[in-house]
Each structure stands twice: as C-alpha cells, then as structure tokens.
MARLO-203053 format. One record per residue: x, y, z of N, C-alpha, C, O in turn; residue number from 1. Coordinates in Angstrom, 3 decimals. Example, Ala and Ser with C-alpha at 12.3 -4.5 7.8 and 13.67 -1.06 7.14 Angstrom:
2
n.u;n.v;n.w;ca.u;ca.v;ca.w;c.u;c.v;c.w;o.u;o.v;o.w;k
13.190;-5.690;7.800;12.300;-4.500;7.800;13.200;-3.300;7.800;14.236;-3.319;8.465;1
12.850;-2.250;7.080;13.670;-1.060;7.140;12.900;0.030;7.870;13.409;1.138;8.039;2
REM end
This chain:
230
n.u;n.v;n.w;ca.u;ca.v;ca.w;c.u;c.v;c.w;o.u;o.v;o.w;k
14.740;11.122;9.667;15.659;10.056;10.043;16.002;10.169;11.520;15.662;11.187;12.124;1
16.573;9.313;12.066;16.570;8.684;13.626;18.231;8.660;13.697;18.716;7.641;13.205;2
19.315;9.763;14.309;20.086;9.429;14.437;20.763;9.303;15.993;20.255;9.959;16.903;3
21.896;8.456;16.243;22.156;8.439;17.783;22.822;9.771;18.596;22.958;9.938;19.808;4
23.211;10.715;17.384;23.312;12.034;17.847;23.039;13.265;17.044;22.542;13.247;15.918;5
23.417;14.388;17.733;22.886;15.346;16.781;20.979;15.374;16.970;20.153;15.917;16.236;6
20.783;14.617;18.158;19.397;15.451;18.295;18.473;16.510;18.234;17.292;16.510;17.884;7
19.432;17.694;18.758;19.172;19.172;19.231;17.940;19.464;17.958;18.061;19.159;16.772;8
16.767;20.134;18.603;16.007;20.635;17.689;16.467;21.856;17.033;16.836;22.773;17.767;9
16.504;22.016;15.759;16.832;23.241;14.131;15.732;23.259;13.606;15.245;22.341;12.947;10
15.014;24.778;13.956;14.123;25.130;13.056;14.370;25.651;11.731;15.047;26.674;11.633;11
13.883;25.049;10.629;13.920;25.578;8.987;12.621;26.586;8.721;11.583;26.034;9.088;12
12.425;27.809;8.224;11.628;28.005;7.647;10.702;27.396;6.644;11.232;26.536;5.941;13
9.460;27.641;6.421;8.865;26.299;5.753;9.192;26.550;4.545;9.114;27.729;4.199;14
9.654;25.530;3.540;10.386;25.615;2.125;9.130;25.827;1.014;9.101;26.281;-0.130;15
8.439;25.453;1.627;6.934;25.065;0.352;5.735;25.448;0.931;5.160;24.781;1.792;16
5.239;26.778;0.369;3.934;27.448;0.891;3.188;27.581;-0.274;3.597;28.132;-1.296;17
1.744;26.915;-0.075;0.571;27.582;-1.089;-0.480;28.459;-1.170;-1.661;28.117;-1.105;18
-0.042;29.700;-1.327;-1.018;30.607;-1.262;-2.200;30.858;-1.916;-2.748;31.927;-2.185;19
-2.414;30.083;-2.064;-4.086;30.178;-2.497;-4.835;30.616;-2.487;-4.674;30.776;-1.277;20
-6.066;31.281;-2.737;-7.092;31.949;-2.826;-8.539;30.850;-2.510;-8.475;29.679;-2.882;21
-9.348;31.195;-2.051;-10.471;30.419;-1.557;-11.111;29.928;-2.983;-11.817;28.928;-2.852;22
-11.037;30.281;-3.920;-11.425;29.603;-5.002;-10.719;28.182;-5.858;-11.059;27.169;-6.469;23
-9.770;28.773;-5.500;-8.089;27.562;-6.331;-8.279;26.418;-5.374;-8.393;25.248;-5.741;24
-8.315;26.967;-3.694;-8.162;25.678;-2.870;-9.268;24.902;-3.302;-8.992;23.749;-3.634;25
-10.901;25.391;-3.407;-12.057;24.420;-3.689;-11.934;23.756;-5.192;-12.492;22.682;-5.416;26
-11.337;24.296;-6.002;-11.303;23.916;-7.136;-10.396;22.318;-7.219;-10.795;21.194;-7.523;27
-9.118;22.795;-6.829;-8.468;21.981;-6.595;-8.732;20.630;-5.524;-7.978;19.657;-5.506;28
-9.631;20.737;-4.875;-10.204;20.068;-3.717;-11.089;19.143;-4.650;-10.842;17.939;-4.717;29
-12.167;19.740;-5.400;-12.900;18.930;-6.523;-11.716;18.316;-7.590;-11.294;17.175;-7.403;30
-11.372;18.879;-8.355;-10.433;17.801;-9.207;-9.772;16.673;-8.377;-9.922;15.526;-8.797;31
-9.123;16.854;-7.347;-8.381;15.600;-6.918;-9.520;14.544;-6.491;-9.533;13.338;-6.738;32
-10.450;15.288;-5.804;-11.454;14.035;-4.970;-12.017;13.275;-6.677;-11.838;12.107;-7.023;33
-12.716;14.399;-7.495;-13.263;13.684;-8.779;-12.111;12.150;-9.495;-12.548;11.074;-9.901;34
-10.740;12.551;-9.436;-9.508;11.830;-9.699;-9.586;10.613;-9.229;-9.735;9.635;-9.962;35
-9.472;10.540;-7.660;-9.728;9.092;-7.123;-10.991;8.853;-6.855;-11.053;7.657;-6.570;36
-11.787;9.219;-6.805;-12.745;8.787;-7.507;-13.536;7.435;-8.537;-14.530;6.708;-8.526;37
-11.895;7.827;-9.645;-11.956;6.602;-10.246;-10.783;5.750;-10.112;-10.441;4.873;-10.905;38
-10.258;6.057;-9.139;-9.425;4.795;-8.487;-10.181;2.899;-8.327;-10.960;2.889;-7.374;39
-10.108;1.821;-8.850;-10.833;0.913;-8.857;-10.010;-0.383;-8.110;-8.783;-0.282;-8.118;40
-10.445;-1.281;-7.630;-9.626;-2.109;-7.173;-9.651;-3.591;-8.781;-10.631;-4.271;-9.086;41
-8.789;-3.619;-9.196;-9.010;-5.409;-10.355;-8.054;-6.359;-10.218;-6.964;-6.303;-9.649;42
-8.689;-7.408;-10.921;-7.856;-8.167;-10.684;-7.331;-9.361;-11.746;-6.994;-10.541;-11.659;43
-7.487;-8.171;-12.981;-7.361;-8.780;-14.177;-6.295;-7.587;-14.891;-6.778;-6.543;-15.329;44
-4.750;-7.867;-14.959;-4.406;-7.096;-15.586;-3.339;-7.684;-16.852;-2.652;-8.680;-17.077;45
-3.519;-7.017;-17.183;-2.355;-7.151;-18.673;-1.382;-7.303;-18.462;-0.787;-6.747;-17.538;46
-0.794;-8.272;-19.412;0.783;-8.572;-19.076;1.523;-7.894;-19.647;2.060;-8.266;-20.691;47
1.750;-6.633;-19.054;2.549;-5.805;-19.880;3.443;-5.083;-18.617;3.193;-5.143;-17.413;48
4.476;-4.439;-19.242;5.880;-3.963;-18.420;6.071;-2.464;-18.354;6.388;-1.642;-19.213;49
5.712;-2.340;-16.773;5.914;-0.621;-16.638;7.469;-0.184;-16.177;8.352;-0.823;-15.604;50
7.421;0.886;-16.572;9.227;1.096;-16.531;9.348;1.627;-14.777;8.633;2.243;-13.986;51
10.481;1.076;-14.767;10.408;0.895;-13.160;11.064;2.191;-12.653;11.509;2.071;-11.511;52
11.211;3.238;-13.141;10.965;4.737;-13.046;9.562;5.426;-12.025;9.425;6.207;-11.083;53
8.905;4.767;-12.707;7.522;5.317;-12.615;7.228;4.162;-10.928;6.729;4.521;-9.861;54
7.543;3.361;-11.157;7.488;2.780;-9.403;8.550;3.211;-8.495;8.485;3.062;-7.274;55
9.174;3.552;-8.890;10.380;4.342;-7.918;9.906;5.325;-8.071;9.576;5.595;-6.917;56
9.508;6.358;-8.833;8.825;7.578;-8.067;7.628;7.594;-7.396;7.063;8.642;-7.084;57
7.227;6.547;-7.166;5.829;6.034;-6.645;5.961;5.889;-5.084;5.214;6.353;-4.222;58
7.154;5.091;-4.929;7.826;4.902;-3.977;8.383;6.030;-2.518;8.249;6.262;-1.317;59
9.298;6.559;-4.207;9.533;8.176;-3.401;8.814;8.726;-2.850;9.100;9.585;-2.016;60
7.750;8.402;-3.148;6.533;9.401;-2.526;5.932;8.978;-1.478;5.499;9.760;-0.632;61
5.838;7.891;-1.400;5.172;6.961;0.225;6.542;7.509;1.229;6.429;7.545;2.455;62
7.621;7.854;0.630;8.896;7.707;1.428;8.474;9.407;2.106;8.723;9.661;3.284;63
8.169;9.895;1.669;7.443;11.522;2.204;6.284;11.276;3.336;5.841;12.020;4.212;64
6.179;10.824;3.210;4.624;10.305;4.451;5.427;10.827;6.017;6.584;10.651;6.397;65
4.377;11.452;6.614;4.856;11.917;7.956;4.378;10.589;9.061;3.278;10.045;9.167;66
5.629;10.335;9.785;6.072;9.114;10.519;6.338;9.810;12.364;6.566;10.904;12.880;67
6.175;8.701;12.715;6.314;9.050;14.424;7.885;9.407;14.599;8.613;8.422;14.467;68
8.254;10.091;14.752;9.349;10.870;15.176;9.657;10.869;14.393;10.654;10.155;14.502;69
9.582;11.237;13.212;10.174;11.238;11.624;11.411;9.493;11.837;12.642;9.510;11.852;70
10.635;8.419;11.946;11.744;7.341;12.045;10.958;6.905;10.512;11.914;6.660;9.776;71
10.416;6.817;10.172;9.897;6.585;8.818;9.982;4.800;8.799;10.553;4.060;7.998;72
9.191;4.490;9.988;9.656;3.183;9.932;9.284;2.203;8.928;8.582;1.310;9.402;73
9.573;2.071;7.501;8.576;1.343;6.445;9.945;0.894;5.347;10.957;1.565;5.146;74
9.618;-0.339;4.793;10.778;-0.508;3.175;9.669;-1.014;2.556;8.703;-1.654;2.973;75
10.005;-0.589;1.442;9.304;-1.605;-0.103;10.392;-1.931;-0.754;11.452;-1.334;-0.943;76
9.731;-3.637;-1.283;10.779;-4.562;-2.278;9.542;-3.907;-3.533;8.311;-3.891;-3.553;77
10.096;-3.654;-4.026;9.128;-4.087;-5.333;9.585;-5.125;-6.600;10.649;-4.995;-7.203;78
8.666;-6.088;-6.862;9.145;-7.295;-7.939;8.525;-6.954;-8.891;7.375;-6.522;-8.809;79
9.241;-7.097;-10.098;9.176;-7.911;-11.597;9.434;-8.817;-12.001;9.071;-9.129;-13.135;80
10.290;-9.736;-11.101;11.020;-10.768;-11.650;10.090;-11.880;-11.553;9.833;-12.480;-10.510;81
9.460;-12.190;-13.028;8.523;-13.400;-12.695;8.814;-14.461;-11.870;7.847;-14.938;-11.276;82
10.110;-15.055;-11.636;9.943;-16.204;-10.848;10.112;-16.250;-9.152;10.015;-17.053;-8.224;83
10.403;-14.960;-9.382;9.841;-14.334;-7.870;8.746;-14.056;-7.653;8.320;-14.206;-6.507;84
7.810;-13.494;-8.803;6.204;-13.269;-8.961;5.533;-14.665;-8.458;4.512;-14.552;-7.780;85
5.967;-15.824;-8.704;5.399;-16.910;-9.341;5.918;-17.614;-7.886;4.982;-17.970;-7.172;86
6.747;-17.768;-7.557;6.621;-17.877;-5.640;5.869;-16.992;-4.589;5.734;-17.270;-3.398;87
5.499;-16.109;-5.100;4.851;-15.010;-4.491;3.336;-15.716;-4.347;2.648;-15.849;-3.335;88
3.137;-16.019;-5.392;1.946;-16.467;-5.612;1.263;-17.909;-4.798;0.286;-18.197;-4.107;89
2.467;-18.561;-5.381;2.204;-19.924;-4.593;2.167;-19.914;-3.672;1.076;-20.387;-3.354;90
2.953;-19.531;-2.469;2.589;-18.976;-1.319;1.760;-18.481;-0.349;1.591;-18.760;0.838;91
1.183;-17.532;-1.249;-0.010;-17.002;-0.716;-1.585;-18.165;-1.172;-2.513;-18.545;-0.459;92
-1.353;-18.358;-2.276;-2.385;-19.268;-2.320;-2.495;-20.396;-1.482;-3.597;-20.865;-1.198;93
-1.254;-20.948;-0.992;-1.337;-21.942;0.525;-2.377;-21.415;1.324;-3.437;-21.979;1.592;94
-1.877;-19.921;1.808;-2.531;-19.452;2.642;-3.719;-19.198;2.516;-4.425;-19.099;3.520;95
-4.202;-19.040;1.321;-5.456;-18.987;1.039;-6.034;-19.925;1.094;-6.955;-20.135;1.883;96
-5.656;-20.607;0.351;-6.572;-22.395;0.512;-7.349;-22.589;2.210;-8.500;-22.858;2.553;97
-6.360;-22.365;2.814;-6.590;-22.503;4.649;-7.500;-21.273;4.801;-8.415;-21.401;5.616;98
-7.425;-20.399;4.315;-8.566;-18.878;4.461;-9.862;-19.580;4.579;-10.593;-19.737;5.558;99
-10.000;-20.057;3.058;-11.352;-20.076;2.514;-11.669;-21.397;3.059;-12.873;-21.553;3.263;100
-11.045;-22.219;3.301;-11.575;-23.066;4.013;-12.227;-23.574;5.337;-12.859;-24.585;5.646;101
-11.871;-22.619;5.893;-13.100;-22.487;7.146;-11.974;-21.102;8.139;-12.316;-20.420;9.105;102
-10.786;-21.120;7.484;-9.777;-20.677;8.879;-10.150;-19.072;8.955;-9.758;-18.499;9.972;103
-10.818;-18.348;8.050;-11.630;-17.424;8.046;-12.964;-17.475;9.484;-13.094;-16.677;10.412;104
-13.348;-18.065;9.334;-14.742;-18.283;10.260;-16.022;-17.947;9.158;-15.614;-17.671;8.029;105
-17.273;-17.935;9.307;-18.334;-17.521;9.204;-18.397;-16.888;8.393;-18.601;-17.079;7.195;106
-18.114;-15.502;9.352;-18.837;-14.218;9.240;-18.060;-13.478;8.117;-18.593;-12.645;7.385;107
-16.577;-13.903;8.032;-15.844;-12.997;7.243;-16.177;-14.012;6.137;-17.285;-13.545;5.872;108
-16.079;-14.820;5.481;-16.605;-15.761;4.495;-17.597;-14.663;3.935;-17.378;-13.832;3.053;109
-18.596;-14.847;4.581;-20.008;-14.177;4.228;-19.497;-12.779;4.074;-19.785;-12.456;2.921;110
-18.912;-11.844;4.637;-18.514;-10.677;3.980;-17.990;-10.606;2.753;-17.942;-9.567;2.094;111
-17.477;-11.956;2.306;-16.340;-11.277;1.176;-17.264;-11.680;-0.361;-16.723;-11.546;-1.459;112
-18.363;-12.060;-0.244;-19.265;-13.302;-0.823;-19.692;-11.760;-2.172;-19.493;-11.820;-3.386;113
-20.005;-11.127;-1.761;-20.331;-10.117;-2.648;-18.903;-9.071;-3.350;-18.831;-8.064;-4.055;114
-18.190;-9.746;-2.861;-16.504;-8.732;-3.690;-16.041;-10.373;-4.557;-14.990;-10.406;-5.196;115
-16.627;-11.190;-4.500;-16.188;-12.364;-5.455;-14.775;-13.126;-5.442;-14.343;-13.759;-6.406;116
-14.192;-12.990;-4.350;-12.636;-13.427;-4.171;-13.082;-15.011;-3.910;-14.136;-15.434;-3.436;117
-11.455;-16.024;-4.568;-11.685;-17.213;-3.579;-9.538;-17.370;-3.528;-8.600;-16.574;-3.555;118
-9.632;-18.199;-3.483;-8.161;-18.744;-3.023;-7.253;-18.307;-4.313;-6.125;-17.867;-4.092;119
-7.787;-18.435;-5.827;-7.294;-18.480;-7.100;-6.482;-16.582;-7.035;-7.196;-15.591;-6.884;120
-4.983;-16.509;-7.185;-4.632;-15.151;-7.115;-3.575;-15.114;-8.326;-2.353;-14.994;-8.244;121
-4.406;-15.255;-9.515;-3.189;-15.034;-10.497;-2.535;-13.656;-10.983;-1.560;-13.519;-11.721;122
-3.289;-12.717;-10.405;-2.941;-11.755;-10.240;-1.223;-10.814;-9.526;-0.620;-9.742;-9.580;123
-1.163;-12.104;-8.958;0.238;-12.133;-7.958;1.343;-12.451;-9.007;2.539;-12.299;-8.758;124
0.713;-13.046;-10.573;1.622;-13.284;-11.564;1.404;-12.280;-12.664;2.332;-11.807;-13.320;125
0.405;-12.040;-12.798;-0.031;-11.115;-14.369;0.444;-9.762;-13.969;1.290;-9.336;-14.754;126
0.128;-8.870;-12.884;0.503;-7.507;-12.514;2.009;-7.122;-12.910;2.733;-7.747;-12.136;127
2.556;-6.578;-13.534;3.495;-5.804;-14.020;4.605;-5.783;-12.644;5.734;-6.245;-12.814;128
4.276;-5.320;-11.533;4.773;-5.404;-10.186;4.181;-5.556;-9.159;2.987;-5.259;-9.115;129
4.771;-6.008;-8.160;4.126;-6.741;-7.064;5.160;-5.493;-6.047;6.390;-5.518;-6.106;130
4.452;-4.557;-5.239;5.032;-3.907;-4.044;4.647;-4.538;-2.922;3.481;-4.701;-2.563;131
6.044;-5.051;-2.122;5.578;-5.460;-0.658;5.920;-4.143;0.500;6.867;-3.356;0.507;132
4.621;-4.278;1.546;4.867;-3.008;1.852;5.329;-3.645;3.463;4.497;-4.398;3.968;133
6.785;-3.330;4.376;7.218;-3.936;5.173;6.795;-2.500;6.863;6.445;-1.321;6.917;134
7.007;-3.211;7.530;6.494;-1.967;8.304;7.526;-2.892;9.328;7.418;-4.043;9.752;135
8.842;-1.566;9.568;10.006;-1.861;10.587;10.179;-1.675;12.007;11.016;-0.887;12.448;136
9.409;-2.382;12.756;9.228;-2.517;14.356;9.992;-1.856;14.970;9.603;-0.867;15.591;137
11.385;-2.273;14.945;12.658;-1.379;15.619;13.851;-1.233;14.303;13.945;-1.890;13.266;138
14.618;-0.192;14.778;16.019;-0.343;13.845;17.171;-0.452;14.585;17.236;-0.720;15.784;139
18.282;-0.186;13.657;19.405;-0.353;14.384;20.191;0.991;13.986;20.141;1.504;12.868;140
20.816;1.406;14.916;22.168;2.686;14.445;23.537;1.809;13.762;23.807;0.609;13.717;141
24.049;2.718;13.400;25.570;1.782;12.474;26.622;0.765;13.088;27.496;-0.020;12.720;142
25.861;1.370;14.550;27.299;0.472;15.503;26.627;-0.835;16.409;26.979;-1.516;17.372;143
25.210;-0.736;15.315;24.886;-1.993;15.910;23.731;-1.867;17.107;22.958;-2.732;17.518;144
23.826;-1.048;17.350;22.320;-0.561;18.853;21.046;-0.071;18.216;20.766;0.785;17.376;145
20.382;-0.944;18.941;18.513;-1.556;18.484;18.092;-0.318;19.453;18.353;-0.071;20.630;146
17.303;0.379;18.420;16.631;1.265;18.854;14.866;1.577;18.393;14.658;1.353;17.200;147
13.690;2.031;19.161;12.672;1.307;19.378;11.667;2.714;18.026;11.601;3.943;18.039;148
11.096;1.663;17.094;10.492;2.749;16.341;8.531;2.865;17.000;7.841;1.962;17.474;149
8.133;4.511;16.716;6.666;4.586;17.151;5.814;4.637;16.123;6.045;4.698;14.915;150
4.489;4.598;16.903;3.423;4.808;15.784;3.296;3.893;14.687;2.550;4.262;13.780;151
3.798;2.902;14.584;4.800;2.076;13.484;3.671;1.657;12.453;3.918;1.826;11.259;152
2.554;1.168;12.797;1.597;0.519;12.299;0.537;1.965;11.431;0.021;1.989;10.314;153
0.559;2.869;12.396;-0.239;4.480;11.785;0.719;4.973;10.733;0.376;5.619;9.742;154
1.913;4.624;11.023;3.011;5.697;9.841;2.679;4.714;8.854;1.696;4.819;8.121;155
3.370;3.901;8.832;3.122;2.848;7.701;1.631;2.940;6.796;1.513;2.975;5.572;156
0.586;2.964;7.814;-0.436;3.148;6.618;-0.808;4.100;5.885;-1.408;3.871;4.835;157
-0.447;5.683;6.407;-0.117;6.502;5.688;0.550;7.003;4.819;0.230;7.879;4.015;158
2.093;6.137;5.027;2.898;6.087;3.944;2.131;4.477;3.089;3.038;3.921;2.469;159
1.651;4.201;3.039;0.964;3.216;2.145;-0.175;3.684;0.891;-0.337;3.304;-0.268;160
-0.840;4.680;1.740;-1.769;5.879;1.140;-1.187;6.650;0.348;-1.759;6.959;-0.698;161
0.147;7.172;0.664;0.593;7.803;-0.246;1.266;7.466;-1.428;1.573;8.223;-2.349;162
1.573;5.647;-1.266;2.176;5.124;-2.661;1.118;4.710;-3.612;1.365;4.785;-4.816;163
-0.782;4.002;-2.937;-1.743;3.952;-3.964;-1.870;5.402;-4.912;-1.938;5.443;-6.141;164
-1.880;6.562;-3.965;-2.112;7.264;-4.642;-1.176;7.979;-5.359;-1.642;8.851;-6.091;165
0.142;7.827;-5.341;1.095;8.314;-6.798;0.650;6.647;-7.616;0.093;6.986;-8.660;166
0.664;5.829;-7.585;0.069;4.323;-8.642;-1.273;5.199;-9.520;-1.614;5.248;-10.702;167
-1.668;5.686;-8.523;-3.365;6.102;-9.672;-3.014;7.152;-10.313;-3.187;7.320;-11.520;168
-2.297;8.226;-9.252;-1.796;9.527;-9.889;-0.987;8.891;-11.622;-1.193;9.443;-12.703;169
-0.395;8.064;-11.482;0.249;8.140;-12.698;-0.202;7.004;-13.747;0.710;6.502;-14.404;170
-1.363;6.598;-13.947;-2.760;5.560;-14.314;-2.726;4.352;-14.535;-3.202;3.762;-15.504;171
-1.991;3.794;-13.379;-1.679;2.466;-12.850;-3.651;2.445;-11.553;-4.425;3.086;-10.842;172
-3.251;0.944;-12.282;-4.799;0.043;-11.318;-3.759;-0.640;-10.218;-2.555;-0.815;-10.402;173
-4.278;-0.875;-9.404;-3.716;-1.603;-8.121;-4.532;-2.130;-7.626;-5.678;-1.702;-7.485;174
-4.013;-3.388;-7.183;-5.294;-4.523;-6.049;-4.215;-4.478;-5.040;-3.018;-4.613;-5.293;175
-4.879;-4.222;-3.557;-4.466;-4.763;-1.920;-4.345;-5.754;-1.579;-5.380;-6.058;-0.986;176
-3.599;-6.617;-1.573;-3.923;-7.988;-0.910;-2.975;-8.791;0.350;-1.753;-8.934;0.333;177
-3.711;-9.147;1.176;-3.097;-9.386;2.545;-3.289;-10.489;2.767;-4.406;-10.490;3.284;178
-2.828;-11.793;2.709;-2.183;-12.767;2.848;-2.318;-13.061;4.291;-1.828;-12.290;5.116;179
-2.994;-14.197;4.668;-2.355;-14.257;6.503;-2.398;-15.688;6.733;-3.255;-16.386;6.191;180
-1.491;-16.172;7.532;0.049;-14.890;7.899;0.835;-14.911;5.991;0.772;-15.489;4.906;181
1.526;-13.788;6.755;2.669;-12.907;5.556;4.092;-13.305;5.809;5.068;-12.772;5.281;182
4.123;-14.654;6.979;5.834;-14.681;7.478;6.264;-15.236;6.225;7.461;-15.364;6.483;183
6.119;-15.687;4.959;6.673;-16.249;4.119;7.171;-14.892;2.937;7.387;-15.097;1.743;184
7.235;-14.039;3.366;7.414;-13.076;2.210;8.994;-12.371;3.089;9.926;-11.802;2.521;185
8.859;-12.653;4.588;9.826;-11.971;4.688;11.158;-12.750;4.325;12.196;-12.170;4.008;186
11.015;-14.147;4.407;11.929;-15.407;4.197;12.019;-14.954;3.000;12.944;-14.156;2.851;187
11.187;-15.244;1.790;11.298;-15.173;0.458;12.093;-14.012;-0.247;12.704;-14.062;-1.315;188
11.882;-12.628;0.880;12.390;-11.376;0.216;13.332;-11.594;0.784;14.089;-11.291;-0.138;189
14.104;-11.931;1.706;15.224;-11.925;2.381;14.942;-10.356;3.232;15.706;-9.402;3.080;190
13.981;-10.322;3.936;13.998;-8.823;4.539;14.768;-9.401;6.202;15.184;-10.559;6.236;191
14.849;-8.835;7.017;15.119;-8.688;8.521;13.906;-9.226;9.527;12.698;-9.208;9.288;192
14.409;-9.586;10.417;13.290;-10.009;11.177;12.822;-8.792;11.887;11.766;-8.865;12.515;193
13.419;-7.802;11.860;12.569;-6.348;12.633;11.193;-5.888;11.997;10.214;-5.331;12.493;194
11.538;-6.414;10.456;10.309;-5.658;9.951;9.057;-6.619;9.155;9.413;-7.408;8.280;195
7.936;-6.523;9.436;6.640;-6.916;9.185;5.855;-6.820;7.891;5.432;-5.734;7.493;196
5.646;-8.035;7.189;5.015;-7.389;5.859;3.847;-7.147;6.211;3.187;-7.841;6.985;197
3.421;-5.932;5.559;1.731;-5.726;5.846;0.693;-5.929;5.099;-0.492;-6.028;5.418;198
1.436;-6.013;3.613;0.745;-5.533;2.222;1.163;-6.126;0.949;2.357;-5.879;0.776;199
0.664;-6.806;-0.006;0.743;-6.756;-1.426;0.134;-6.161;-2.046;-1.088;-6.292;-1.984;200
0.960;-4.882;-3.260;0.004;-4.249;-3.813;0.745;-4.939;-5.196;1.942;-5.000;-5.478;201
-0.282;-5.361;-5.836;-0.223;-5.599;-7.196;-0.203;-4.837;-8.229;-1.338;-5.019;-8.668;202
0.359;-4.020;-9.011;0.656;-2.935;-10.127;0.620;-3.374;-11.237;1.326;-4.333;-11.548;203
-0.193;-2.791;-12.082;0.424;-3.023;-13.425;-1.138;-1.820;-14.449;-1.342;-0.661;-14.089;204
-1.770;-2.335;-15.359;-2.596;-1.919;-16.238;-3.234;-2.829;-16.407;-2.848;-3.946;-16.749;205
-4.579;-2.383;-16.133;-5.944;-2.760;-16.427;-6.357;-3.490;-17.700;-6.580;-2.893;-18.753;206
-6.490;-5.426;-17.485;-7.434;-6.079;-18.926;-8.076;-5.616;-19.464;-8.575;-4.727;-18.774;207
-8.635;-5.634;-20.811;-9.683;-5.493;-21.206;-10.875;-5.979;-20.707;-12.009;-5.602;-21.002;208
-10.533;-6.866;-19.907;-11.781;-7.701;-18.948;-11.674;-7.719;-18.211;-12.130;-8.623;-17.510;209
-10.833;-6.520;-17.659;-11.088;-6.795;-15.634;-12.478;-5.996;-15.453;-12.730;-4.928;-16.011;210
-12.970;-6.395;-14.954;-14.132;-6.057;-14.059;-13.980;-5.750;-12.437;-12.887;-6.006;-11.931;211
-15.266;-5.092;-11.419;-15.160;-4.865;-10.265;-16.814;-5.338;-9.806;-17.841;-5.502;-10.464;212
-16.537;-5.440;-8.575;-17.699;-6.065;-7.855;-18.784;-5.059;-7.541;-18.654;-4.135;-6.739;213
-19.993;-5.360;-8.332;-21.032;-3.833;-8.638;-20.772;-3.264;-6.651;-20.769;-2.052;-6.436;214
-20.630;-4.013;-5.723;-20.758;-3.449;-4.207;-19.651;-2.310;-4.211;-19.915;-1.314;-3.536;215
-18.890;-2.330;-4.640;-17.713;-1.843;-4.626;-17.864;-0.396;-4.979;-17.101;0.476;-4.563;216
-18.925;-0.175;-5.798;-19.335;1.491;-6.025;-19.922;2.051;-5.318;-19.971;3.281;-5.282;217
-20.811;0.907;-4.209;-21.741;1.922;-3.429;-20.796;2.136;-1.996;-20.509;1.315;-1.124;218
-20.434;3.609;-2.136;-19.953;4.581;-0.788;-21.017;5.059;0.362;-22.199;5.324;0.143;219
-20.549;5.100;1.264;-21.123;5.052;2.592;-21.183;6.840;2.427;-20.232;7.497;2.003;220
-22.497;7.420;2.858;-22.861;8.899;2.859;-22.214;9.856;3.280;-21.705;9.573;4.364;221
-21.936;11.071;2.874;-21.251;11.808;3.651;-21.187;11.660;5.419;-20.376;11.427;6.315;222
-22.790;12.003;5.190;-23.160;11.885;7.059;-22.316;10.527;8.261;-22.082;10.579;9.469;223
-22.013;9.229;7.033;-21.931;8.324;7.714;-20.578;8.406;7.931;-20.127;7.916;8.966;224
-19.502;9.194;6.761;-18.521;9.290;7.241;-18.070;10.673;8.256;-17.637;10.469;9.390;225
-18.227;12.082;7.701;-18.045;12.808;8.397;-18.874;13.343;9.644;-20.071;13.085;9.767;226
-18.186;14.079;10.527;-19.216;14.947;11.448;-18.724;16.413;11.012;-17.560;16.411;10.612;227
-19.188;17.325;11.005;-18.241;19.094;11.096;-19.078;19.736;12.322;-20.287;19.730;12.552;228
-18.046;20.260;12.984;-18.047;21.074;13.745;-17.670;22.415;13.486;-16.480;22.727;13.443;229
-18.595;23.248;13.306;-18.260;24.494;12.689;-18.827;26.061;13.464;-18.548;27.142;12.946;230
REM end
C-alpha cells in the first residue's frame, strides 16, 4: 500500500521459506506445469451458481501479485447479478458488431478465423460470474491528493495471472474477453474515472458441449519460447 507518510524503509525477515530439496522443487515444477496444462479457454458454460467464496478467494489472490511500488494499482467488480450480466453483454456486443465489421481491419479478422469467434457473446450471460479486471492509473490519499501509480499496465497483468490461475486452481473454466473500447463498463460499474477496464473474465463451469478451437492446442516449442543461459 501507498501511504502519504510513514515511508521510512522496515525490514521484516522473510515470513515464508521453502526449503526444498532438488527433487520436491522438480517434482513440484512438473505437477503444476502438467495442471495448467489443462487450463482451456470455452465458451459454452452451464448455468449454474458458484459460491462466491470461491471468487473472493480467487480474488485474494490476484490481490498478492507484486506491483510497482507495492501501489497494487488494480480493483475487480465481480457480477452475478443477471441483469447486470445481461447489460454486460449488450454492450459489448455493440462493440462487437463494429469489430467484425471491418473496424478490426484485415489482418486481425483473418487471425481470429481459426479460434471461431464472431460478434454473438452469450457467454457474458451463461458464465456463473463475470470478473472485470480495472487497472487504476493514479489514486488518491484520504485528504483528497492525486497521487501517480507505476508500472500500472505490467502489475495489473500479473495480478490478472494470478486470478486465472486460482479460477483453474479451484476447477473453474474461464474465457478472456476484451471488448474495444471498454469505456462502457466503467459507466455501467459505476467505477472512477482513474481506473481502466482491461478485462472480462467470464467464470463459471464447463457445458457439456463446450468445445475449443483444435489451434488452440498447438503450443509454440520450447526453443521458440525460451533461451537458457547456463
């Protein structure tokens, strides 16, 4: 947290150490990667109701994400309330309509041609919850003085990373979806004009008929992602 005093740096000893053994760390290194793994993106889910426990600790956990000066600049609304779902939706499908209709260009058209998306997002209604993920430009102290947050756009997506993955951790499916522009979500949520939506993640449990786009399995090679220097 970011306060207007009480700066002075206090070192803590570190509270949480894992001593591990070179075997536990690789082990453990394989189970988690095998885990997401089967992380999937759909967009067919069941209309069914997750207890909103389990998204608040989901939450909690993006709220842990290491941020530029520890300002943690990020909020999530998260919805259930269908008729907030159901403006959510309409909304974005405006925006979509104008996507797919040429305001995309070309090239991104033709990219998306093999993941099977078009304007239709009923998904923005069927998902159990809808997390908007806000990313807070500047804040304010209590007495009213605007003060300037960093990194804002890098923290945020890391704390974003860390809420898909408590959603899978606890065997929730999630779809990403980004809307552009997103200025209608901040009106709709009633958020602040400091802060930026970046993200809809859609929550809930997997149809019996959701399906994924066969492209969607094939991963880019080790080589193509990593280098090691060793």
């Amino acid at each position: 947290m970011f306060f207007k005093s009480g700066l002075d740096y206090q070192a803590l000893s570190l509270p949480d150490r894992f001593d591990w053994d070179e075997k536990k760390r690789l082990n453990e290194s394989k189970i988690f990667f095998d885990w997401m793994s089967k992380r999937h993106s759909i967009r067919d889910f069941k209309k069914t109701k997750i207890n909103r426990k389990v998204i608040e600790n989901a939450i909690r956990t993006a709220g842990t994400a290491p941020s530029g000066a520890n300002h943690q600049p990020w909020h999530f609304v998260a919805v259930s309330n269908q008729k907030i779902k159901k403006k959510i939706r309409e909304a974005a499908e405006i925006e979509e309509k104008d996507f797919y209709a040429g305001g995309a260009g070309d090239e991104w058209l033709k990219a998306l041609e093999p993941i099977g998306t078009n304007e239709s997002k009923p998904h923005l209604e069927d998902a159990a919850w809808l997390i908007i993920v806000f990313a807070q430009r500047y804040g304010y102290f209590d007495d009213g003085t605007r003060y300037k947050n960093y990194y804002v756009p890098e923290s945020v997506g890391i704390a974003s990373g860390f809420l898909i993955t408590a959603l899978h951790k606890a065997g929730l499916s999630i779809l990403t979806h980004t809307p552009n522009p997103m200025r209608f979500l901040t009106e709709l949520l009633n958020r602040p004009k400091s802060e930026k939506p970046i993200m809809i993640l859609a929550v809930g449990e997997a149809s019996e008929k959701a399906k994924i786009p066969a492209v969607a399995k094939i991963k880019k090679i080790d080589s193509e992602i990593m280098t090691i220097h060793e």
